[in-house]
Backbone as a chain_set.jsonl record, in Angstrom:
{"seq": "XXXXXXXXXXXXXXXXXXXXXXXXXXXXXXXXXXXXXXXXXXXXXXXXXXXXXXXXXXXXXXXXXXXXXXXXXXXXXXXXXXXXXXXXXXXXXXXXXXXXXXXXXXXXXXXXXXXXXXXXXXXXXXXXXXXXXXXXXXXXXXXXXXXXXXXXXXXXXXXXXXXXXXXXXXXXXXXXXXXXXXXXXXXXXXXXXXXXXXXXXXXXXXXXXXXXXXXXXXXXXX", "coords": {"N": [[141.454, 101.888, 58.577], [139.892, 100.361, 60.272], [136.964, 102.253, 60.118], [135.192, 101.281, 58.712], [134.098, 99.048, 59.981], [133.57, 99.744, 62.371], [131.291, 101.519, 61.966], [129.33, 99.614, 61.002], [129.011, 98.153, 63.164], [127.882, 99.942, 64.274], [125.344, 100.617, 63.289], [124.22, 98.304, 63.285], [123.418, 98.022, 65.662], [121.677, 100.271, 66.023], [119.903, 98.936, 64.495], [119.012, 96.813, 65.76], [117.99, 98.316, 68.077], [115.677, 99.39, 67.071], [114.108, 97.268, 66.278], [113.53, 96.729, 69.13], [112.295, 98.98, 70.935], [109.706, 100.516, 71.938], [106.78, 101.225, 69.864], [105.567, 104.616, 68.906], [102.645, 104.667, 68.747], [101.827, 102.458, 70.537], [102.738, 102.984, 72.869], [101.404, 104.9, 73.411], [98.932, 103.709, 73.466], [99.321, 101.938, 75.276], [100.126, 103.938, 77.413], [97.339, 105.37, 77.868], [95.742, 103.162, 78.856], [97.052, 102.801, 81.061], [96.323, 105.16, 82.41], [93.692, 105.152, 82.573], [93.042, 102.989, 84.345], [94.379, 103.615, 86.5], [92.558, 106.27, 86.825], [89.922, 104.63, 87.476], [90.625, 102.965, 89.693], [91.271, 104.823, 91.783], [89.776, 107.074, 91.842], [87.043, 106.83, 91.2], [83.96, 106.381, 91.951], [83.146, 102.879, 94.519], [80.573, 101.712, 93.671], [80.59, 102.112, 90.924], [82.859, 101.014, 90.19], [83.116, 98.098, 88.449], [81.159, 98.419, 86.178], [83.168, 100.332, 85.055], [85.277, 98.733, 85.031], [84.683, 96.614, 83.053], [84.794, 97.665, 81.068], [86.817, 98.894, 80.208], [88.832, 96.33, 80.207], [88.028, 95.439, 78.262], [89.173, 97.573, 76.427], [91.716, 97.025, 76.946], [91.79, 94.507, 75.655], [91.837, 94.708, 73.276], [93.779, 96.292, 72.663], [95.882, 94.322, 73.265], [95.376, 92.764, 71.141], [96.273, 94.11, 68.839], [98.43, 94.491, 69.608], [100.241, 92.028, 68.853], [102.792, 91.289, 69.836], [103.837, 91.756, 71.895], [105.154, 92.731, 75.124], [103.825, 94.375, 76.525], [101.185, 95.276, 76.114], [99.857, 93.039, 77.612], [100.791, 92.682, 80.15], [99.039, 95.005, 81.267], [96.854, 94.565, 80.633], [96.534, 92.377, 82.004], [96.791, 93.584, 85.093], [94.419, 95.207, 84.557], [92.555, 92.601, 84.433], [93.033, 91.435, 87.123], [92.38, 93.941, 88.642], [89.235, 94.04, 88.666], [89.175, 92.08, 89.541], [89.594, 91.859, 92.403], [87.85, 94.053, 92.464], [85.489, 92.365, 92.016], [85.076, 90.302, 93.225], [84.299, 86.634, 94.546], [83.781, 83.755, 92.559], [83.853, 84.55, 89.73], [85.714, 86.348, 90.192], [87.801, 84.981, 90.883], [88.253, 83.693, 88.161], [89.19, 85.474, 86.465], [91.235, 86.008, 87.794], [93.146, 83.988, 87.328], [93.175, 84.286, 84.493], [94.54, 86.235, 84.267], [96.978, 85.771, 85.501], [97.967, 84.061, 83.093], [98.315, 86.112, 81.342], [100.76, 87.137, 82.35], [102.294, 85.189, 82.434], [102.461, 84.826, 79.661], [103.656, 87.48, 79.248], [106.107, 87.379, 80.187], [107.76, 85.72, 79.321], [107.745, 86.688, 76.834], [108.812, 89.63, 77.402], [110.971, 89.833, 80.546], [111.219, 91.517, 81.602], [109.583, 93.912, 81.451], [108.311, 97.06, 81.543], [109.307, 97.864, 83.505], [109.621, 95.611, 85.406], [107.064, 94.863, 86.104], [105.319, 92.739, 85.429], [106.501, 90.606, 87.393], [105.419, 91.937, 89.493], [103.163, 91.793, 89.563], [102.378, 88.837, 89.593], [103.355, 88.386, 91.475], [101.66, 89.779, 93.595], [99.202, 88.707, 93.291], [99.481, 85.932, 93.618], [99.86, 86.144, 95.983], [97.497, 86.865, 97.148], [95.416, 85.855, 96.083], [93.005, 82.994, 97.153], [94.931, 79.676, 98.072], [95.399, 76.19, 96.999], [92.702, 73.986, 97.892], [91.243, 75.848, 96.386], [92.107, 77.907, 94.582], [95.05, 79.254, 93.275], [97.007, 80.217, 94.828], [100.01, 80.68, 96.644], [102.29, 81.422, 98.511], [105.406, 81.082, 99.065], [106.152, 81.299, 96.395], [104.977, 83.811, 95.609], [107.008, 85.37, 97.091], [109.033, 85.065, 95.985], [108.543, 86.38, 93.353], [107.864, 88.663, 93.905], [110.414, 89.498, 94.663], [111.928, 89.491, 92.499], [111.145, 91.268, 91.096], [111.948, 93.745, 92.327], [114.444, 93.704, 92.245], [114.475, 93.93, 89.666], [113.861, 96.813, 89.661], [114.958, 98.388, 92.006], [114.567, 100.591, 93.095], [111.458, 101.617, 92.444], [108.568, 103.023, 93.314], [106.515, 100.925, 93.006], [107.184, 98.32, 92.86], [108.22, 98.385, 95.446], [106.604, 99.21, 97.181], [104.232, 96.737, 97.021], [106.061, 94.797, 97.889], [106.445, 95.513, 100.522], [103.913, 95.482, 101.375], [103.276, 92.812, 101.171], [105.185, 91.673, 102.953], [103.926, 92.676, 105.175], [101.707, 91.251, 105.267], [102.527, 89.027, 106.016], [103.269, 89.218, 108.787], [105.816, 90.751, 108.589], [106.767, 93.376, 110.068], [109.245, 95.188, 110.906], [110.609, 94.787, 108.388], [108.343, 94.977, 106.28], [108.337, 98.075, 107.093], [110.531, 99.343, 106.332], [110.797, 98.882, 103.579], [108.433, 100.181, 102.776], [108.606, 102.664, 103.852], [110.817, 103.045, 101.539], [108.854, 103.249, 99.218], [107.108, 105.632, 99.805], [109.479, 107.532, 98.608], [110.328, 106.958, 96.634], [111.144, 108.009, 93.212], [109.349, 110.16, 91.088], [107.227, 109.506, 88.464], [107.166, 109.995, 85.331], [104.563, 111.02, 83.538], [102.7, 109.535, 85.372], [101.479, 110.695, 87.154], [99.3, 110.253, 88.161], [99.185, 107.899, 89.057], [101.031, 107.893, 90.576], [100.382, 109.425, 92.516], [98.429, 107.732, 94.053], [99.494, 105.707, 94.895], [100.873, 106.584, 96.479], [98.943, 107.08, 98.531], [98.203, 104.447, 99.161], [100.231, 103.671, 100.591], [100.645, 105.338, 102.789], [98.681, 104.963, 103.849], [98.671, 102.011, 104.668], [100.667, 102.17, 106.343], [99.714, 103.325, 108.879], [97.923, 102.26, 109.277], [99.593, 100.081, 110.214], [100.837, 100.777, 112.51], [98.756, 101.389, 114.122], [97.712, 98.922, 114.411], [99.433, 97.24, 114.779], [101.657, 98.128, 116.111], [103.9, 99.36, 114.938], [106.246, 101.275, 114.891], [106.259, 104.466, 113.552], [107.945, 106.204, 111.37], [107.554, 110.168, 110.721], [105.926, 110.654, 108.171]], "CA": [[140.796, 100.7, 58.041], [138.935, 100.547, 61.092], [135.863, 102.465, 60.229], [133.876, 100.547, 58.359], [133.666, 97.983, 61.0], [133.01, 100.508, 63.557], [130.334, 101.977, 61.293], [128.174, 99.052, 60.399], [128.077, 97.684, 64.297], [126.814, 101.234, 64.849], [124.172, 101.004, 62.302], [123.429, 96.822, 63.883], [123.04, 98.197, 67.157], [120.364, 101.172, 65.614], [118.766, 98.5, 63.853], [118.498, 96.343, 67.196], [117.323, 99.228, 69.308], [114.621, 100.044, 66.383], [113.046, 96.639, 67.152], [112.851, 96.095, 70.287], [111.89, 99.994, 71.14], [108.376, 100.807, 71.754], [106.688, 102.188, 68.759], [104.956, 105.686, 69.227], [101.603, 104.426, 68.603], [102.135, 101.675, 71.285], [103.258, 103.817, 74.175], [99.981, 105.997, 73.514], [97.351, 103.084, 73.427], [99.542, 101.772, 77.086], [99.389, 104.956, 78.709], [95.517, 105.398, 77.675], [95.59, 102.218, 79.765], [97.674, 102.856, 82.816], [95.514, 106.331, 83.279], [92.211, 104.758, 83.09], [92.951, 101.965, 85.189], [94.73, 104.782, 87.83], [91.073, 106.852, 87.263], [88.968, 103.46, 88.476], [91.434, 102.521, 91.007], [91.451, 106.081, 92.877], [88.911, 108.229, 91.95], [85.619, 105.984, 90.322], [83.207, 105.343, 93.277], [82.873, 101.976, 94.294], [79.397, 101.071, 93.337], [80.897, 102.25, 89.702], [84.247, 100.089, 89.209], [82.376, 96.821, 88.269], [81.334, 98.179, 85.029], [84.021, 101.066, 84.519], [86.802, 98.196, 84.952], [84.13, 95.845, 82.137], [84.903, 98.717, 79.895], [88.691, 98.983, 80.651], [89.284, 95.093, 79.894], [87.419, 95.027, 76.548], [90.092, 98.075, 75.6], [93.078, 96.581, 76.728], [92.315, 92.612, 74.866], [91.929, 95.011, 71.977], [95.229, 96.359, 72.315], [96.463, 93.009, 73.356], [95.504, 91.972, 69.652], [97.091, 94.97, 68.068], [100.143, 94.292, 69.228], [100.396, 90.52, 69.625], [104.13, 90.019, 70.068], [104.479, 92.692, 73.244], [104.755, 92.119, 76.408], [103.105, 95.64, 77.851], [99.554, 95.174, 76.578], [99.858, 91.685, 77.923], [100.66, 93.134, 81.711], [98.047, 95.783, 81.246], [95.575, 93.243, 80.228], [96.571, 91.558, 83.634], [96.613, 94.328, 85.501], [93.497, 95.346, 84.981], [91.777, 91.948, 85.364], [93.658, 91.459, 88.445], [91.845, 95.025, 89.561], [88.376, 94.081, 88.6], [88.376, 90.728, 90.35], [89.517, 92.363, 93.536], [86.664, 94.589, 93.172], [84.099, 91.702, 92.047], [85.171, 88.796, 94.779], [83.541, 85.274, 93.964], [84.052, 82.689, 91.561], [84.179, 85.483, 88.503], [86.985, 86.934, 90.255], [89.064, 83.655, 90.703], [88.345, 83.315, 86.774], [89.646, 86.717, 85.787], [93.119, 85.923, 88.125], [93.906, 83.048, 86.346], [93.542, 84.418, 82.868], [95.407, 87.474, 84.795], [97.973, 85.248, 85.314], [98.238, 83.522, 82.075], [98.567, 86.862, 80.54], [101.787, 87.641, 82.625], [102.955, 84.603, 82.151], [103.096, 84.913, 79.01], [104.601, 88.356, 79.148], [107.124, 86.613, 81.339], [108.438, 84.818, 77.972], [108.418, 87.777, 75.852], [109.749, 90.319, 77.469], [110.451, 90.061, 81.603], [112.356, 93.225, 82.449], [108.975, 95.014, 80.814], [107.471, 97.85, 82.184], [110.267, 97.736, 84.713], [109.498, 94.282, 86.257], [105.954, 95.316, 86.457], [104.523, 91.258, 85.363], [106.52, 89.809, 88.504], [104.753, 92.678, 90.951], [101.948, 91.605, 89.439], [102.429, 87.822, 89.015], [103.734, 88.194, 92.797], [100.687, 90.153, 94.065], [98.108, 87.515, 92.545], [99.972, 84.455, 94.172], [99.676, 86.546, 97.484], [95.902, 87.663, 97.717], [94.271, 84.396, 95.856], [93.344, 81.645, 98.016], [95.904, 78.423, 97.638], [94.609, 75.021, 96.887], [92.014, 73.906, 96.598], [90.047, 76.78, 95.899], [93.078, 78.443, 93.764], [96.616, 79.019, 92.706], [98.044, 81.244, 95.728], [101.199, 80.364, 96.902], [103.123, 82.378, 99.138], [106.495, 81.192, 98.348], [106.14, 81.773, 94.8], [104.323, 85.132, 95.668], [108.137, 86.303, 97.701], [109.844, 84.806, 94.717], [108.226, 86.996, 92.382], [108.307, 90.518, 94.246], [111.906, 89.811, 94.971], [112.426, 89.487, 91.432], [110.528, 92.769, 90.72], [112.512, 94.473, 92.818], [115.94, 93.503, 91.788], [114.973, 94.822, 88.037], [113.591, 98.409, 89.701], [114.933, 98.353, 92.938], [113.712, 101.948, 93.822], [110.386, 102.216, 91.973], [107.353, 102.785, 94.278], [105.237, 99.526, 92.969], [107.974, 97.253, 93.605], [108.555, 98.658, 97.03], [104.678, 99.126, 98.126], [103.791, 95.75, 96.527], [106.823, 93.659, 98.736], [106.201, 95.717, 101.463], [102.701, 94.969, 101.465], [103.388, 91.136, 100.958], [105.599, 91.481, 104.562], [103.063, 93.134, 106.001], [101.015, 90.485, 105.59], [103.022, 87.484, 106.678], [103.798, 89.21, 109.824], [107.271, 90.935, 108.876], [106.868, 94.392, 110.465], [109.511, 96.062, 110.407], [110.983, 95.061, 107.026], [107.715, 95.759, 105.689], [108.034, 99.497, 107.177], [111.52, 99.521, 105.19], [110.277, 99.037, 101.989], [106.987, 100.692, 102.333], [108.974, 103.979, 103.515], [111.286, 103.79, 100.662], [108.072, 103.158, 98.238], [106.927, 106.796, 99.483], [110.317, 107.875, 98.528], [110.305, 106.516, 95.464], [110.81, 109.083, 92.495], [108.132, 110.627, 90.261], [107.5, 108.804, 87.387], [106.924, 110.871, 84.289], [103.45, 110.699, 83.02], [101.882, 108.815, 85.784], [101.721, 111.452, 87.977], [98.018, 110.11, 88.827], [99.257, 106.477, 89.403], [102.14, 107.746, 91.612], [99.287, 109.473, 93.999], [97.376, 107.115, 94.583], [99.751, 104.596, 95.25], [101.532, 107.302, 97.855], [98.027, 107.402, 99.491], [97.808, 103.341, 99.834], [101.26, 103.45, 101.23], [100.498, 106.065, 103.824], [97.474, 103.691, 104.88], [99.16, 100.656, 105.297], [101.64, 102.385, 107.608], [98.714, 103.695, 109.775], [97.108, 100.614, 110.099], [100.578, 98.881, 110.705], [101.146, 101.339, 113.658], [97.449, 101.226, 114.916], [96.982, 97.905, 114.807], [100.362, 96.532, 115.368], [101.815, 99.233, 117.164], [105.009, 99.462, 114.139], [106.986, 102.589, 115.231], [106.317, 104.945, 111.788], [108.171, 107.958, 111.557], [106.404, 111.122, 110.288], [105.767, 111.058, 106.816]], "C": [[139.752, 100.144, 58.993], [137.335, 101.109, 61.135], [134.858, 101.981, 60.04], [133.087, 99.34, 59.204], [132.727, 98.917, 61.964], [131.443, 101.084, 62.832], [129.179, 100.641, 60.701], [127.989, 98.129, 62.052], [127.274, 98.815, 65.007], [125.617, 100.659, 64.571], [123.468, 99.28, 62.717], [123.121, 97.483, 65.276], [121.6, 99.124, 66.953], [119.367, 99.917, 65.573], [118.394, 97.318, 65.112], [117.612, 96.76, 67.829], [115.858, 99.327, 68.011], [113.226, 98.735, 66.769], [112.64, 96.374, 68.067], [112.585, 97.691, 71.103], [110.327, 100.248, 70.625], [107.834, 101.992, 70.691], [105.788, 103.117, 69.392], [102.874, 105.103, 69.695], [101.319, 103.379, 70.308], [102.273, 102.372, 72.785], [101.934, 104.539, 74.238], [98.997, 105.006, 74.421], [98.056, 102.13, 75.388], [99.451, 102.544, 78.032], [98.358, 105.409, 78.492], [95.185, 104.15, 78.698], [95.772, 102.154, 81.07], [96.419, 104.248, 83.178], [94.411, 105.866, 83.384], [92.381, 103.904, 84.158], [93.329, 102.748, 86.973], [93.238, 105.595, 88.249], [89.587, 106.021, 87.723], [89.833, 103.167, 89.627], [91.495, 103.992, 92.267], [90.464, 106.765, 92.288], [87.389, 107.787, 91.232], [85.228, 105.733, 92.095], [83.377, 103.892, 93.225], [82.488, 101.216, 93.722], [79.744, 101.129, 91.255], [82.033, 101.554, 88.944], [83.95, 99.179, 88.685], [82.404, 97.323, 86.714], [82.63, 99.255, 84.411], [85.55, 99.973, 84.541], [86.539, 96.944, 84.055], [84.582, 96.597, 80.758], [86.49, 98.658, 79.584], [90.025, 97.599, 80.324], [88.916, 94.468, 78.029], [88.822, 96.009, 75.913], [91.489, 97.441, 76.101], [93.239, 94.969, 75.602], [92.573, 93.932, 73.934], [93.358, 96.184, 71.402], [96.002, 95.519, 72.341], [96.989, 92.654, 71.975], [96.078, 92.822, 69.309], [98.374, 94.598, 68.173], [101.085, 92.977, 69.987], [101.927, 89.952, 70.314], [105.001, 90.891, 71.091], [104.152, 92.378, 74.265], [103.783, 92.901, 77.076], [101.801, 95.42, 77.999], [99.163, 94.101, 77.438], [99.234, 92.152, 79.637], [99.706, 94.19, 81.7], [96.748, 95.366, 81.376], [95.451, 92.649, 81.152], [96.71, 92.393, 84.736], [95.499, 94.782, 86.027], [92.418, 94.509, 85.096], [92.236, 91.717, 86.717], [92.439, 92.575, 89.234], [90.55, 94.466, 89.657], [88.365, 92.705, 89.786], [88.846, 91.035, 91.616], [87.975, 93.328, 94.062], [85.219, 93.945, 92.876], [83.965, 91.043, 93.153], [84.604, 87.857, 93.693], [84.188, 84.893, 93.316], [84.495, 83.231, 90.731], [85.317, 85.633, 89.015], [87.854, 85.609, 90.177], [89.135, 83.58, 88.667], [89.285, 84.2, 86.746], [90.924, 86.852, 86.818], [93.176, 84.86, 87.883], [94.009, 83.376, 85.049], [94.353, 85.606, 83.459], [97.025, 86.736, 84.479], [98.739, 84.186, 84.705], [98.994, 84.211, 81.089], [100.361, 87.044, 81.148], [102.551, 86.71, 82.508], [103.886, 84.25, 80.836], [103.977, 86.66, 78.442], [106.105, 88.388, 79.389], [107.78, 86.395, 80.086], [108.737, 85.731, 77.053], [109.517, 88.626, 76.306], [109.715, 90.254, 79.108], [111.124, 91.509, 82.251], [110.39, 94.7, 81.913], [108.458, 95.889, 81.349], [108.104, 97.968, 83.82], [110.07, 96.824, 85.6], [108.316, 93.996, 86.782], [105.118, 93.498, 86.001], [105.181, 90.296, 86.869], [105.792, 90.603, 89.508], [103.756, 92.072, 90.895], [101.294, 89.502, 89.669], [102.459, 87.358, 90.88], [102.748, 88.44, 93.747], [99.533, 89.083, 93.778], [98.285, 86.414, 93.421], [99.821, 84.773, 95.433], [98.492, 86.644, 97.789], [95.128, 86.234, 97.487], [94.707, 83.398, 96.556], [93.855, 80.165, 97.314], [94.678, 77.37, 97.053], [94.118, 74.277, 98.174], [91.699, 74.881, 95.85], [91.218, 77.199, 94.563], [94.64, 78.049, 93.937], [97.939, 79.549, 93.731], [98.907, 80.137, 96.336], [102.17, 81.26, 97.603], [104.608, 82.575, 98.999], [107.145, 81.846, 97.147], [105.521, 83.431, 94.775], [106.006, 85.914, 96.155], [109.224, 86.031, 96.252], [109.748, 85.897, 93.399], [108.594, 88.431, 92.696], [109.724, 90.616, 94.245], [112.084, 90.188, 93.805], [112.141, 90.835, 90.751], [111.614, 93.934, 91.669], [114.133, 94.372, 92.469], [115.464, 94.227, 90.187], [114.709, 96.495, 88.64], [113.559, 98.795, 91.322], [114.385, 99.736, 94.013], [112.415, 102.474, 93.446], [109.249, 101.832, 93.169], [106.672, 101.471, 93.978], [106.024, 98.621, 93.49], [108.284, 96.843, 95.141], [107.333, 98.352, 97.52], [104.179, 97.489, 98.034], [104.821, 94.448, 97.227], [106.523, 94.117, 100.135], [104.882, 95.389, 101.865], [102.785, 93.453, 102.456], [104.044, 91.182, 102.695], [105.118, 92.057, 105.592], [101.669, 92.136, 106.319], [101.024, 89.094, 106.414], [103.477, 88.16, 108.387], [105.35, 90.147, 109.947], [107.394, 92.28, 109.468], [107.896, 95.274, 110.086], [110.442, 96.336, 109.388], [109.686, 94.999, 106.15], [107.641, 97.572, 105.579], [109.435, 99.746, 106.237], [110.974, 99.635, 103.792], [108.938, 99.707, 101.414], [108.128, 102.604, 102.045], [109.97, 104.251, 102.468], [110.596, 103.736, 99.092], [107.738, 104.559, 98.28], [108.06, 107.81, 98.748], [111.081, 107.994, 97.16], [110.444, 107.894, 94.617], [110.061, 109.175, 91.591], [108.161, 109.865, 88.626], [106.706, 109.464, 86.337], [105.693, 110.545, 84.034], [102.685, 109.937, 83.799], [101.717, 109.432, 87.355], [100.065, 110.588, 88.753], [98.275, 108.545, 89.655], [99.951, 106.407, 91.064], [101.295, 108.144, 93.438], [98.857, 108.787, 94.78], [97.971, 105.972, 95.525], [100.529, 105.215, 96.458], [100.455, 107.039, 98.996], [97.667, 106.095, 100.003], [98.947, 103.349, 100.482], [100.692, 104.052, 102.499], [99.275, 105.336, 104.792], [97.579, 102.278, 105.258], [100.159, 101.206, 106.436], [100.847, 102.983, 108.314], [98.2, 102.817, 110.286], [98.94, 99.321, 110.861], [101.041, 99.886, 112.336], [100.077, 101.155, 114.614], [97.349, 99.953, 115.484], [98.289, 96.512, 115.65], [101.657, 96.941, 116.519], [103.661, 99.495, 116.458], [104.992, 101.261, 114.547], [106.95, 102.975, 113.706], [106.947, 105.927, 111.969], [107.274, 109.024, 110.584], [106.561, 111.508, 109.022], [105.918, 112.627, 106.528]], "O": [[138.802, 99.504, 58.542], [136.525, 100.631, 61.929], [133.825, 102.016, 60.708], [131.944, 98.893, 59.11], [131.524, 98.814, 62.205], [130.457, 100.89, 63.543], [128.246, 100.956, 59.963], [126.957, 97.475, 62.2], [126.416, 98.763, 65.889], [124.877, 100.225, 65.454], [122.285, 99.071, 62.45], [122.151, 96.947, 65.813], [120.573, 98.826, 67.563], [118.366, 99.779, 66.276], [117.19, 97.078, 65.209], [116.622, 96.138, 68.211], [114.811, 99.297, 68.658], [112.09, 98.896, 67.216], [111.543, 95.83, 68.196], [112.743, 97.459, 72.301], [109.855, 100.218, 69.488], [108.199, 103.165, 70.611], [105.163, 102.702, 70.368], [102.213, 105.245, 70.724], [100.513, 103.843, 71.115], [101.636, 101.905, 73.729], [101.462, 104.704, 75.363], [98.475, 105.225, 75.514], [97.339, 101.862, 76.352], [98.979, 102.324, 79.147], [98.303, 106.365, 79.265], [94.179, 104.332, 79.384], [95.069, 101.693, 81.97], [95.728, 104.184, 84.195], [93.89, 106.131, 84.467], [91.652, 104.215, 85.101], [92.829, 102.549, 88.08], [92.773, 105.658, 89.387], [88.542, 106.516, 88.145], [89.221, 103.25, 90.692], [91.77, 103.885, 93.462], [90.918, 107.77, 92.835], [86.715, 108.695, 90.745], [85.835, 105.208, 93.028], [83.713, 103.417, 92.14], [83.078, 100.262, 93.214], [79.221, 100.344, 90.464], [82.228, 101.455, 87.732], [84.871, 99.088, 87.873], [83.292, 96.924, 85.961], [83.06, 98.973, 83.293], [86.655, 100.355, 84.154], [87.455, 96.13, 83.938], [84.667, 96.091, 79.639], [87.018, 98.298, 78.532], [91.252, 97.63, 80.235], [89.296, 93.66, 77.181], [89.535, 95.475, 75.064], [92.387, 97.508, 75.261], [94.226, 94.498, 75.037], [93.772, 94.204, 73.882], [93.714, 96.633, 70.313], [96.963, 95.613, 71.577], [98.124, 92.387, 71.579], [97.204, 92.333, 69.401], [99.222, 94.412, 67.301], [101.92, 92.844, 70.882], [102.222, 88.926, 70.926], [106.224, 90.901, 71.227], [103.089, 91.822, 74.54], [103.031, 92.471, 77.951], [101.16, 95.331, 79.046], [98.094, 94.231, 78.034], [98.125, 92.093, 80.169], [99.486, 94.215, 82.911], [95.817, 95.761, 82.077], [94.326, 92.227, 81.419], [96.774, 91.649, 85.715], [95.243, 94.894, 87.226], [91.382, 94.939, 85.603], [91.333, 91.96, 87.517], [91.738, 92.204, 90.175], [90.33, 94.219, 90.843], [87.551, 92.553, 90.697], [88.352, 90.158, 92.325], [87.334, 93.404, 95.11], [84.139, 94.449, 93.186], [83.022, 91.102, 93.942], [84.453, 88.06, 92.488], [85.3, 85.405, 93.188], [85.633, 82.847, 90.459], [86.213, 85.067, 88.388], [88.578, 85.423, 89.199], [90.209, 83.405, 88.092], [90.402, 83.763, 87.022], [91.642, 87.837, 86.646], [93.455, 84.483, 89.021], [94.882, 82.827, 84.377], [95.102, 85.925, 82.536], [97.878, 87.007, 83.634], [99.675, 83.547, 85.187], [99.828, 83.759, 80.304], [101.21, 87.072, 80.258], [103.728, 87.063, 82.439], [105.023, 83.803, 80.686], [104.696, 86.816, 77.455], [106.99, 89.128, 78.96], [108.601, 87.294, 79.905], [109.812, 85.712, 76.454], [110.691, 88.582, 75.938], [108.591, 90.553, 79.512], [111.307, 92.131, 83.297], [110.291, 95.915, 82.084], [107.665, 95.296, 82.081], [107.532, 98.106, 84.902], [110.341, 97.157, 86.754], [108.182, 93.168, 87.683], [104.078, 93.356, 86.644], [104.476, 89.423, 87.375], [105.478, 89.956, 90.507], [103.226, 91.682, 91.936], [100.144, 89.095, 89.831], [101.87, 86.427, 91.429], [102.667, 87.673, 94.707], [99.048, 88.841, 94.884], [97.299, 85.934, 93.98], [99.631, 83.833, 96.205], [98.313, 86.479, 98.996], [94.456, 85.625, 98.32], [95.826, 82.92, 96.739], [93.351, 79.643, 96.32], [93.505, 77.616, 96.771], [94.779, 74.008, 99.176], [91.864, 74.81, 94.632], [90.991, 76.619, 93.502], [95.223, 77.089, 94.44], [99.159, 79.432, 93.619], [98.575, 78.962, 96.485], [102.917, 81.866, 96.835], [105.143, 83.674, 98.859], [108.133, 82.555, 96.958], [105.732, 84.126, 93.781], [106.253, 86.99, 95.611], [109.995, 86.841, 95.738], [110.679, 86.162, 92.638], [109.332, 89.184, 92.061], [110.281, 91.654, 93.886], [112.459, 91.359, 93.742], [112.905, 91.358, 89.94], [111.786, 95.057, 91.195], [114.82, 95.387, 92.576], [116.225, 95.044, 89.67], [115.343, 97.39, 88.081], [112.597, 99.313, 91.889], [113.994, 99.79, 95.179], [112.061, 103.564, 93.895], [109.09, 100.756, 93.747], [106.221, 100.924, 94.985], [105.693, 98.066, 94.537], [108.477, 95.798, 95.763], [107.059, 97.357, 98.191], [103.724, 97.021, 99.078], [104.45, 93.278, 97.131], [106.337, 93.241, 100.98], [104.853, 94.904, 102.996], [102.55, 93.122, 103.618], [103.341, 90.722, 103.594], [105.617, 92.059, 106.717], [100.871, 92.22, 107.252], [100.213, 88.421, 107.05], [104.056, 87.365, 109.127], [105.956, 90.276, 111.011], [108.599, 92.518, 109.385], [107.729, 96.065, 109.157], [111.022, 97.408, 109.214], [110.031, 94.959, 104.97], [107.202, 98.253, 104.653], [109.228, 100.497, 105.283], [110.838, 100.669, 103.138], [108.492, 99.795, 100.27], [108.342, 103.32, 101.067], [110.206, 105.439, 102.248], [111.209, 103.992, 98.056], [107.875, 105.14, 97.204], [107.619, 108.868, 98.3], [111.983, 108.721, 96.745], [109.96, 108.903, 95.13], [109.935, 108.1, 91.005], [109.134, 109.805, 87.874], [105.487, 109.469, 86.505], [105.558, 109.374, 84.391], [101.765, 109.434, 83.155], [101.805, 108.815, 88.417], [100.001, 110.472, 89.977], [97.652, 108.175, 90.651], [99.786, 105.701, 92.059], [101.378, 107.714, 94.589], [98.802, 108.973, 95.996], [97.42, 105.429, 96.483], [100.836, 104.475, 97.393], [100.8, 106.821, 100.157], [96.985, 106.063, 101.028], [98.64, 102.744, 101.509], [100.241, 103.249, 103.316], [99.107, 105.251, 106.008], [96.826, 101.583, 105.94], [100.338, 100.502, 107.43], [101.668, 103.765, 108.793], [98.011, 102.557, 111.475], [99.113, 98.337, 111.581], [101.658, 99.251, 113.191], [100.316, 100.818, 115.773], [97.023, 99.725, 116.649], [98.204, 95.574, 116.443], [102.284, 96.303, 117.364], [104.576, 99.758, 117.239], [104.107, 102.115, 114.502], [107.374, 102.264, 112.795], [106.53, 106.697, 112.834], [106.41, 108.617, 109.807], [107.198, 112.508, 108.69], [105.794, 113.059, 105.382]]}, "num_chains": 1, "name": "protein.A"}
């Protein structure tokens, strides 16, 4: 007399997983996103990211709108203004990290585990690089608050790691930045982003060069 119970929280749990599982279409038009933004971030000359990351922001709003009630295009969308206004500077750039971090905010509300905790790296990185008040929103507190939090949902994924280790590389923390950087190289391969995972091996390996050069952090040999 048991089955039928057992058989229709099956069939609630399907119909759970069916909505809140990324539809096919969806997963395409995000990783069309993550690889372009990986092919301006590592391999676009300089003098060329300006408009190849003008191009790159028009296609993510317009996945944004497609699929208004997700969190991914959201962080994608903030992602890659985040990138561009690193590589504009000025005033523009302060614009384009505040709507950066409007977008993750509101990803924050939809979904925050998304993209494996990928809106606090990002939410955390932002609050670290932009200058406080007046000029801006940075906050350093709120910047350790955020990576932590990224790292507790994906405690071994390279961004989480590179992106806190960073952050304690900046305040001074040596050698729990070299902790978390070396277990960002360490990190495992992440299916389909084989180009992302490069690149971000090759900023790791250059922050622990410069943290040995300049600070004289004991590295062991990659």
């Amino acid at each position: 007399m048991y089955r039928q119970p057992t058989a229709a929280l099956l069939l609630c749990a399907a119909l759970h997983a069916s909505v809140f599982a990324a539809p096919p279409e969806l997963d395409v038009a995000v990783m069309d996103l993550a690889h372009g933004w990986a092919k301006i971030s590592y391999h676009t000359p300089d003098s060329d990211k300006e408009a190849a990351f003008r191009s790159l922001i028009a296609r993510s709003r317009q996945v944004s709108h497609a699929f208004p009630a997700r969190a991914e295009p959201l962080i994608w969308q903030a992602i890659v203004l985040a990138s561009a206004a690193k590589t504009e500077g000025g005033l523009s750039a302060l614009g384009k990290a505040k709507e950066a971090r409007g977008l993750l905010l509101d990803a924050e509300k939809i979904s925050p585990g998304a993209l494996n905790g990928s809106a606090y790296d990002s939410l955390g990185t932002l609050y670290a690089k932009v200058p406080g008040w007046p000029i801006g929103f940075g906050d350093k507190k709120k910047a350790r608050e955020y990576l932590v939090k990224a790292l507790a949902l994906d405690p071994n994924g390279i961004d989480a790691n590179f992106f806190y280790g960073e952050f304690l590389a900046d305040q001074g923390e040596y050698p729990r930045a070299l902790d978390y950087l070396t277990r960002a190289l360490s990190a495992p391969a992440r299916a389909g982003r084989e180009d992302a995972d490069t690149g971000r091996r090759e900023e790791v390996s250059q922050l622990l060069v410069s943290l040995r050069e300049k600070h004289g952090v004991q590295v062991p040999n990659q």
